[in-house]
C-alpha positions, 0 to 999 in steps of 0.5 A: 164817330169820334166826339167832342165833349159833351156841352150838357156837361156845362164845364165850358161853351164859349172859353175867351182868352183874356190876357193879363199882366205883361208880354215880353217882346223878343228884345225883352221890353215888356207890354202891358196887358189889361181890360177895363169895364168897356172892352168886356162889353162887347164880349158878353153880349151882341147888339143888333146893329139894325135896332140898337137892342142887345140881341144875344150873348157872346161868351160864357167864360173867361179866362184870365193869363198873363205870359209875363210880369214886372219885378218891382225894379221894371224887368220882365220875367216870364209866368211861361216856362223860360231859362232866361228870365223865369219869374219868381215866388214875388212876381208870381204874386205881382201876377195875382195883385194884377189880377185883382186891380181895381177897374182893371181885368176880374174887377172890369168883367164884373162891372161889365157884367153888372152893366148888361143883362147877363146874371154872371160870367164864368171865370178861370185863372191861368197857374203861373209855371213852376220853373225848376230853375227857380223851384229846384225839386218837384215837391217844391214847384208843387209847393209853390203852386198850391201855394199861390191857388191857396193865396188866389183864393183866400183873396177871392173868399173876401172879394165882392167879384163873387156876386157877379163872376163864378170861379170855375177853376184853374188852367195849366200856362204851359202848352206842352210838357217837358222833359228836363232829362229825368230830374224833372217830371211836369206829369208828376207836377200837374197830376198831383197839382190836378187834385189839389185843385179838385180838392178846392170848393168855391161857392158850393163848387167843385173847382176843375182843371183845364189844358190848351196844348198845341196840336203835336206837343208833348203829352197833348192827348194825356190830358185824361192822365193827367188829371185835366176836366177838360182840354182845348187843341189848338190848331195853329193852322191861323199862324202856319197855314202848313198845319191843318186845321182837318187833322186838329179838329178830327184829333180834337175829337177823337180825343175828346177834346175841344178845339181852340179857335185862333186870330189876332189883329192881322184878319183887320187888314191881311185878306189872308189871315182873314180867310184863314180864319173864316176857314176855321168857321165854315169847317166848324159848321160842316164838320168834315174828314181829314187827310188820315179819313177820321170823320169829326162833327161839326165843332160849331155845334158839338163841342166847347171852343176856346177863342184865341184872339190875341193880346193887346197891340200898343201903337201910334193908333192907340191900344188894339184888340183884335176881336174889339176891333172888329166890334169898333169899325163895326166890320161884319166879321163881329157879327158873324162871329156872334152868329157862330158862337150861337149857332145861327146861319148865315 
């Protein structure tokens, strides 16, 4: 049988996205993404709702990416690769100054984490795309991004966030490769960019490399090739039920990939969403056989999982988050998702 990557490896149990900086709607205006001190509490530990004491933890690592960021006039640009409007060597560094903010985002895990039991959390950081419209040759978009991992941690060696968050290593924003004709080549980018990051150490150290492609983008399964640690599919089956969540987890493990979990705000009030996601759970805790006949483990105990739970959602009802949602209504999905994380049955 095909398997995931082994969690004795430790590179990642539990991988939470967290987003930063901005997204940018389809009509251009821009959203601002951040976290402070409270919304990370919920996320590092589960508190027994019969007895009020902290009961267990919730996710081993963050990571930290921003789709998009502010010119220092307003406008959006995309950190994603975008023809319109890519960002620039200035707004990349905006990304980094966001990132690092005061009371906001790394500072708001660190305090959070002070604030509970655990003794640190596991950090990765999102690497801005290297548009060929704004880096016109590939040595230049490499360039650029050893560039800005080079400014990020000269700013982390100074910054009192190592007593409390461990700096695991960088994550490639980019879900898919692309080809631009022959002109470009990401593969040649992202290797060369892959051991650069292998030659960093941090704290004694090695920093690694992770990937999130979507199940069918390009390249998906060269993330060996490529020089990726590790590697998360995403399913996509949460948002086009077309897509199966059997084929995602049966290519994850053939692989030897991990598998991202996906939800946003919509399992707080679409029954539907909600079963899609449930869906991802019961699979995870039965493995299974997909439509091709490849047998996967049961993801829930096997492999490393990242957790998509959406960005945040500014309305009259005031700033949402999907997964703090469920931890503020007190909704039982929390508490099952605590009892998934740390393999406890229902």
């Amino acid at each position: 049988m095909s398997s995931y990557p082994a969690l004795e490896k430790g590179q990642v149990d539990q991988l939470f996205l967290a987003y930063a900086g901005y997204s940018i709607g389809s009509d251009g205006t821009p959203h601002y993404q951040f976290w402070e001190p409270a919304d990370f509490a919920p996320l590092l530990t589960h508190t027994n709702p019969s007895t009020g004491f902290i009961d267990g933890a919730m996710f081993s690592d963050f990571l930290f990416l921003a789709l998009g960021i502010l010119t220092v006039t307003g406008e959006g640009r995309y950190l994603t690769r975008n023809e319109k409007a890519p960002a620039t060597w200035n707004e990349w560094v905006r990304y980094l100054d966001e990132l690092f903010l005061r009371e906001r985002n790394l500072d708001a895990l660190c305090q959070a984490v002070q604030r509970s039991p655990l003794p640190h959390a596991n950090v990765w950081i999102a690497l801005p795309y290297p548009n060929p419209a704004v880096f016109p040759d590939d040595l230049l978009r490499i360039q650029a991004v050893v560039d800005w991992i080079c400014l990020f941690l000269k700013r982390w060696s100074t910054s009192p966030l190592r007593c409390c968050l461990r700096l695991q290593g960088f994550y490639w924003l980019q879900e898919s490769l692309y080809d631009y004709g022959g002109a470009f080549d990401d593969r040649f980018v992202i290797r060369d960019v892959n051991m650069q990051i292998h030659a960093c150490h941090t704290d004694g150290r090695r920093l690694q490399s992770i990937w999130i492609p979507y199940q069918g983008a390009r390249g998906w399964d060269e993330w060996q090739t490529l020089g990726f640690d590790l590697a998360f599919l995403q399913p996509n089956t949460y948002f086009n039920p077309s897509r199966s969540l059997t084929e995602a987890a049966a290519s994850a493990a053939h692989s030897g990939m991990g598998l991202e979990i996906e939800f946003d705000l919509g399992v707080t009030y679409d029954q539907e969403k909600r079963e899609r996601l449930l869906a991802y759970l019961h699979t995870g805790s039965t493995g299974g056989t997909d439509d091709k006949g490849r047998v996967f483990p049961p993801y829930q105990f096997e492999s490393p999982l990242a957790w998509y739970t959406g960005g945040w959602f500014f309305g009259k009802n005031g700033r949402k988050q999907a997964l703090l949602s469920l931890y503020q209504s007190n909704d039982p999905l929390y508490d099952q998702i605590f009892r998934f994380l740390n393999g406890i049955p229902e």
